[in-house]
VEXNUBA-234484 format. One record per atom (N, C-alpha, C): residue in one letter; x, y, z. Coordinates in steps of 0.2 Angstrom, whole numbers, plus 5000, padded with zeros to 4 digits. Example, Ala and Ser with C-alpha at 12.3 -4.5 7.8 and 13.67 -1.06 7.14 Angstrom:
2
A506649725039A506249785039A506649845039S506449895035S506849955036S506450005039
***
This chain:
77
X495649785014X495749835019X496549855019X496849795021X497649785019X497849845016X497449815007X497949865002X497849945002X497149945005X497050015004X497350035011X497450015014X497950045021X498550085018X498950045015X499650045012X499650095007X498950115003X498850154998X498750225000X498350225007X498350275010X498950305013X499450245012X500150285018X500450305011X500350265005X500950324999X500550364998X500050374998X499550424995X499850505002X499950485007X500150545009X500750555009X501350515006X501750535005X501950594996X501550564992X501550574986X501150624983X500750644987X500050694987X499850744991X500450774994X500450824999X500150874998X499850924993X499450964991X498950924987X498550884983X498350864979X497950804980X497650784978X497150724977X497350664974X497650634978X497350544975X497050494973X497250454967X496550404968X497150324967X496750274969X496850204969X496650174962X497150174959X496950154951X497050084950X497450064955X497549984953X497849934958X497749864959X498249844963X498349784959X498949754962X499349664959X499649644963X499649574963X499949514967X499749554973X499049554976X499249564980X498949494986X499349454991X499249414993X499449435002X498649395006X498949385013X498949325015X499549335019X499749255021X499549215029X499249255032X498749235037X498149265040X497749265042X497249295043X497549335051X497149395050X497149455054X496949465060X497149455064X496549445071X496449515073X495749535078X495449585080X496449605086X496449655085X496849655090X497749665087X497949635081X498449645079X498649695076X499449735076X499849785076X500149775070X499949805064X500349785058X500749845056X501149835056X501649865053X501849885045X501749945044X501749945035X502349965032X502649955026X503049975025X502949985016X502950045011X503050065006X503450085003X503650084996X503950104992X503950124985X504350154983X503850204978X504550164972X504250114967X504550094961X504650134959X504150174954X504150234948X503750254946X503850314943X503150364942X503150354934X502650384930X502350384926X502150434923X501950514923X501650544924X501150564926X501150564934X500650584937X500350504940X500850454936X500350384939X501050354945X500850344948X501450314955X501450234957X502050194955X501950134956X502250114964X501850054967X502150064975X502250004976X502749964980X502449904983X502449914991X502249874993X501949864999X502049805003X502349805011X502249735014X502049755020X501649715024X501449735029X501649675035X501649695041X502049615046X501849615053X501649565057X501649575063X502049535068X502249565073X502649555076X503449535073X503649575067X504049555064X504249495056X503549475055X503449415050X502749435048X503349435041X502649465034X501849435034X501549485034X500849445032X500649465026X500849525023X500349545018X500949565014X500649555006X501349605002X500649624995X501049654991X500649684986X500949744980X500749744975X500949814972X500149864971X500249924970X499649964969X499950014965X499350054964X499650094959X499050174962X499550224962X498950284962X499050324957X498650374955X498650404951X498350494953X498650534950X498350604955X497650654951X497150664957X496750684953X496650724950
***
C-alpha cells in the first residue's frame, strides 16, 4: 500500500490532464512495520522520463526517520 501511495502522489504530479498506470516497482523495502495510527510523510522524485514512461523514487518517514524507500515506475495511458 506504501508503494502505491507514493505512486499515486507522482501520478498527480505527472498526469494532470491524462491517465496513469503503475507499470513497475524496485527495491522497494519497509523498514518497520506500520502501526494503525501513524502519520507518514512521503516524499517523490521524478529521475527520468522515457517517453511517456516516468521513473520515480520514493521514501516515506514517520516522525522523521525513514521507513519505506522504493523506485516505481508509471507510464501514461
Amino acid at each position: 500500500m506504501l508503494a502505491e501511495a507514493m505512486a499515486q502522489l507522482a501520478g498527480g504530479l505527472v498526469f494532470r490532464e491524462a491517465h496513469g498506470l503503475l507499470t513497475g516497482i524496485e527495491h522497494c523495502q519497509i523498514d518497520r512495520p506500520i502501526e494503525p495510527g501513524d502519520i507518514i510523510a512521503l516524499t517523490v522524485t521524478l529521475e527520468a522520463e522515457f517517453g511517456g514512461t516516468y521513473r520515480f523514487s520514493g521514501t516515506g518517514s514517520i516522525g522523521g526517520l525513514q521507513c519505506v524507500r522504493g523506485r516505481f515506475y508509471l507510464a501514461q495511458a
